[in-house]
RODO-2510 file (C-alpha; in nm, 4 decimals, decimal comma):
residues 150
     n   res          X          Y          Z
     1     x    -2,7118   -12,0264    -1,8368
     2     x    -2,3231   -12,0210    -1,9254
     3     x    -2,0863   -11,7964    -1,7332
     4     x    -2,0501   -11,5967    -2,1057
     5     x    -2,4420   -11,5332    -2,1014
     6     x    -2,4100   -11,3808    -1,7784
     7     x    -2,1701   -11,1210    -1,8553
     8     x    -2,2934   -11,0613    -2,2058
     9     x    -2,6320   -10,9904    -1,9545
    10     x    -2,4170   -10,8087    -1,7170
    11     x    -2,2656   -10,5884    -2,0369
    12     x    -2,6001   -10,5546    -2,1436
    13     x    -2,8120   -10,3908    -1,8313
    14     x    -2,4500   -10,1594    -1,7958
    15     x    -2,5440    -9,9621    -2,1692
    16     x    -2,8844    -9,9667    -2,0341
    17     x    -2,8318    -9,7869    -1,7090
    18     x    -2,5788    -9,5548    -1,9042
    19     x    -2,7989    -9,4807    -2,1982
    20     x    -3,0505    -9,4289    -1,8834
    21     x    -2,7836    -9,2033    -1,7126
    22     x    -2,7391    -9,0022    -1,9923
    23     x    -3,1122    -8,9100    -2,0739
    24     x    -3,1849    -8,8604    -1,6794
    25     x    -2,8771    -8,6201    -1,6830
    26     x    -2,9810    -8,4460    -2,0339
    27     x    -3,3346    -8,3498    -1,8364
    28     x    -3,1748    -8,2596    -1,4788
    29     x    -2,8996    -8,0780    -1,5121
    30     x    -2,6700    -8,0427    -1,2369
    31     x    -2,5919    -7,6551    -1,2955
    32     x    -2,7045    -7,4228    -1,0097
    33     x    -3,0001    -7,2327    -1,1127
    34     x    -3,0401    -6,8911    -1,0949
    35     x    -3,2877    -6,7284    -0,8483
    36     x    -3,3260    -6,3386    -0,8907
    37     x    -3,4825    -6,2765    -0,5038
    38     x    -3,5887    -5,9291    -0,6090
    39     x    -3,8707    -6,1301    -0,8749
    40     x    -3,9705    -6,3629    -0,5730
    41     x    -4,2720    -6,2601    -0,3675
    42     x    -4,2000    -6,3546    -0,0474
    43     x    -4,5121    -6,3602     0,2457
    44     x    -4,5403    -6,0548     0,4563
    45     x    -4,3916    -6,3068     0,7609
    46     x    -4,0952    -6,3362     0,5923
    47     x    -4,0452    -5,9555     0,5109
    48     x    -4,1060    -5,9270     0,9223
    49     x    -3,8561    -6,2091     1,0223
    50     x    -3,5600    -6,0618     0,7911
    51     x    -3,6716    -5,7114     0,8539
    52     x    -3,6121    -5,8344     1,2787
    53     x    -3,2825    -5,9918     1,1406
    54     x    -3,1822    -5,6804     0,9990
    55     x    -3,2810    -5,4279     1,2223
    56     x    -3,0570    -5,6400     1,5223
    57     x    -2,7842    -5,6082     1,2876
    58     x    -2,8354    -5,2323     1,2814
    59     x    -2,8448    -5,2248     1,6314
    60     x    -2,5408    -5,3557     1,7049
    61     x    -2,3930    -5,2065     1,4125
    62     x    -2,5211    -4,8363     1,5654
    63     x    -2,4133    -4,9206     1,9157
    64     x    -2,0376    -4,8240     1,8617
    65     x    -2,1169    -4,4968     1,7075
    66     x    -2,3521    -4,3732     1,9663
    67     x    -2,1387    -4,4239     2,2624
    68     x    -1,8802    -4,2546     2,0627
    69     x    -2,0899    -3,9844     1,9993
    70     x    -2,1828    -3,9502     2,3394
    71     x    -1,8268    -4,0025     2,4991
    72     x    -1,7469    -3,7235     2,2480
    73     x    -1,9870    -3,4693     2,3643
    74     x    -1,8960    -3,5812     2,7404
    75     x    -1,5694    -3,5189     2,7000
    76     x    -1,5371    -3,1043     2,6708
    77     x    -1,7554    -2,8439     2,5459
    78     x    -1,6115    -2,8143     2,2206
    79     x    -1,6388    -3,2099     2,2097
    80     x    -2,0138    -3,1322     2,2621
    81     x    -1,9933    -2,8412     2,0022
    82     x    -1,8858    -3,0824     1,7596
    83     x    -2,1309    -3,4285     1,8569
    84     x    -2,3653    -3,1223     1,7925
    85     x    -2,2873    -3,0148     1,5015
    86     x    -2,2365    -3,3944     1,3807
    87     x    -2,5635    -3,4915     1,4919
    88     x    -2,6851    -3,2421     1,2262
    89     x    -2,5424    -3,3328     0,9069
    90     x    -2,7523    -3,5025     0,6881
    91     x    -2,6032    -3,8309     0,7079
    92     x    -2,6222    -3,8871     1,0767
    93     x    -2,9985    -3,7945     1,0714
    94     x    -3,0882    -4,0269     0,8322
    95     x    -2,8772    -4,2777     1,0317
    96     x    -3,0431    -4,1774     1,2808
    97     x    -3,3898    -4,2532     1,1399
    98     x    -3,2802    -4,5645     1,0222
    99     x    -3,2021    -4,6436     1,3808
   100     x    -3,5531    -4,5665     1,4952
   101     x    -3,7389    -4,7830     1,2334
   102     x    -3,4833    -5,0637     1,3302
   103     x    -3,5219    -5,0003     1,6834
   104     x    -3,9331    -5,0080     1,6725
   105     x    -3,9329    -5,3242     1,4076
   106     x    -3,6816    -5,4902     1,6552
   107     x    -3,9079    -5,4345     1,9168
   108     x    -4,2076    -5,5150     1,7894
   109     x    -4,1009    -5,8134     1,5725
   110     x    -3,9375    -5,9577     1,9023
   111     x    -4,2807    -5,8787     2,1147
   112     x    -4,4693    -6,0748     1,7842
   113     x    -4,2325    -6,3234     1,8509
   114     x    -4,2629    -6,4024     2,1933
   115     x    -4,6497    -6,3791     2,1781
   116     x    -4,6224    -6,6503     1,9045
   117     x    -4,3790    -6,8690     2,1333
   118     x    -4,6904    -6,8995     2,3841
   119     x    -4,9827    -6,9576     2,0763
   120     x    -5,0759    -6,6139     2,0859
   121     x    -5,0939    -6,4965     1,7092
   122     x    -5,0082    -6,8671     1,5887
   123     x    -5,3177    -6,9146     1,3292
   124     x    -5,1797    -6,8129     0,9743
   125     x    -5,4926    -6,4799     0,9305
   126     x    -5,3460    -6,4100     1,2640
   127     x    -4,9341    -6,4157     1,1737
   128     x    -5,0065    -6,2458     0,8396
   129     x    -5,1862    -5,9711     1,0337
   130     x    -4,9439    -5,9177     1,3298
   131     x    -4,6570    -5,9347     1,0753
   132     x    -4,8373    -5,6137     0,8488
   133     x    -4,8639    -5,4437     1,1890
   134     x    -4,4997    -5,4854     1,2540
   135     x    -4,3943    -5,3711     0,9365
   136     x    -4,6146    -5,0726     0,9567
   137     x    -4,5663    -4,9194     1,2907
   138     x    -4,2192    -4,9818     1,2178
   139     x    -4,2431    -4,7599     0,9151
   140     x    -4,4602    -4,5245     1,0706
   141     x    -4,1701    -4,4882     1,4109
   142     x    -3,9699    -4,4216     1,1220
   143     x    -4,1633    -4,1574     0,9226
   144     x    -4,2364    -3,9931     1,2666
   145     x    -3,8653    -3,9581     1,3275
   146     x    -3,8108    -3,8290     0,9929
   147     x    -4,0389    -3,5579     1,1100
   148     x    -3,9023    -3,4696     1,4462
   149     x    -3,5756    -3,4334     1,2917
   150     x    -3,6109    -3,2275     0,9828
***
């Protein structure tokens, strides 16, 4: 073999791998594809892990504005007049049920949790069951504080 034939070969294999290149890149394209989450049916132990992800957020988030309420109706008797009369409005109750489903789904998605960190719940019948009766009694905490307030 010459030193020509070689990089004729060399020159060769190179419009093979592009021509290769191209079709491979023709059938896989690189663009991000789209995933609409709201189409995707996710298992009921996902719903209960973001739901527990959620509902901490909502926690915390609610923390600030119930010691403010509370320093606010501490404060005088008007201040209490008023923490009163903003506990309520419409908006603050329905914050305030939101609050209760988030506080029982943190709860119970945490106790879920825990029971699964020791085996307890572990088998997949078992986690798909547990994770329905967090979402449920969650909803139900919050239905049932929908009624004591209205």
């Amino acid at each position: 073999m010459r030193p020509t034939d070689a990089i004729l070969f060399t020159l060769d294999d190179c419009s093979a791998a592009e021509s290769g290149i191209q079709r491979f890149s023709m059938q896989h394209s690189s663009r991000p594809v789209f995933l609409n989450l709201l189409q995707i049916r996710m298992p009921v132990g996902a719903l209960a892990s973001i739901g527990h992800r959620v509902s901490g957020v909502l926690l915390a988030a609610g923390i600030p504005a119930a010691v403010y309420l509370l320093a606010m109706s501490l404060r005088s008797e008007a201040g209490f007049e008023h923490a009163l009369a903003l506990a309520g409005s419409l908006p603050v109750k329905a914050a305030a049920v939101l609050l209760a489903w988030a506080l029982a789904h943190h709860l119970l998605a945490g106790i879920r949790h825990m029971l699964s960190d020791i085996g307890v719940g572990s088998p997949l019948l078992i986690a798909r069951k547990t994770a329905y009766l967090v979402n449920l009694g969650a909803l139900a905490v919050a239905v049932v504080a929908a009624g004591l307030l209205w």
